[in-house]
N, C-alpha and C positions, 0 to 999 in steps of 0.2 A: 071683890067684895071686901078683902083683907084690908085695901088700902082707905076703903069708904070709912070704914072703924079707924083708922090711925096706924094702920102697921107699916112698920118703914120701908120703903121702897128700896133703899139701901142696905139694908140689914144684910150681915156677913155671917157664914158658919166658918168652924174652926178652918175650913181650908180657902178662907175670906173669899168665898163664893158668893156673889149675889143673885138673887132671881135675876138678873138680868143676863150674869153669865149663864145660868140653867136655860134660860127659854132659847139662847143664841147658839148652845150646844147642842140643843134638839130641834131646832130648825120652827120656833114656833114665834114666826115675821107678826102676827099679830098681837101675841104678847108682847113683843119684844117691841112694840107700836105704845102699847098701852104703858109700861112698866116706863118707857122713855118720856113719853106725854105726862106722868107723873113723878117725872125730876128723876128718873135712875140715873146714876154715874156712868156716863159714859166712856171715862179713864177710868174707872176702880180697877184693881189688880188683883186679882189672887195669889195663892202662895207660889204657884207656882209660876209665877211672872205673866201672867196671860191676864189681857182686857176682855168682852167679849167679843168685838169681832176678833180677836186672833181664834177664837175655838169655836167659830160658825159651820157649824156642817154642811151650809147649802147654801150658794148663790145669793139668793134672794133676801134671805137677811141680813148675808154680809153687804150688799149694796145697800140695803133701808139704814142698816148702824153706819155704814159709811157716811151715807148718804146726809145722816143727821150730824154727824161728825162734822162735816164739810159745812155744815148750815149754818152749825155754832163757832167755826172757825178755829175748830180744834185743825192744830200745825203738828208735824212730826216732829218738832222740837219740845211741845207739850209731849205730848206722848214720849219719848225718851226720858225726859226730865220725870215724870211721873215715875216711871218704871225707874228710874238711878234712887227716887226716894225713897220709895219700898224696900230698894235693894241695901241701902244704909244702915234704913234700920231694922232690917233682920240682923245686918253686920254688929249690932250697937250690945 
């Protein structure tokens, strides 16, 4: 409903969490359907160097975020590359 009004699908708290890492740490595949269907990052990183399939609690969502990962052509070289620029500029 948040997102019908304009609220950002990307939106970060102080520990640059996004609802998309929330749904994928609680195991909620259909949010995490909807929140992805509405342009979430699927490399975004938090503070703690985690995207959200690395903090997937259960199977089935870690397959669908793969899954969508793999669709868009996201390589494991995106994915490292992402995480070395987060990790810079916390360095900076």
């Amino acid at each position: 409903l948040l997102m019908d009004y304009g609220a950002n699908v990307n939106a970060c708290d102080s520990e640059l969490w996004t609802p998309l890492h929330a749904a994928a740490t609680c195991g909620h595949v259909t949010l995490c359907k909807h929140l992805i269907d509405r342009g979430a990052e699927l490399l975004s990183v938090n503070a703690d160097g985690n995207m959200p399939y690395d903090i997937c609690e259960d199977e089935v969502t870690l397959d669908y975020i793969e899954s969508e990962m793999a669709k868009r052509g996201i390589t494991q070289e995106q994915i490292d590359n992402t995480r070395l620029t987060l990790e810079r500029q916390m360095l900076r």
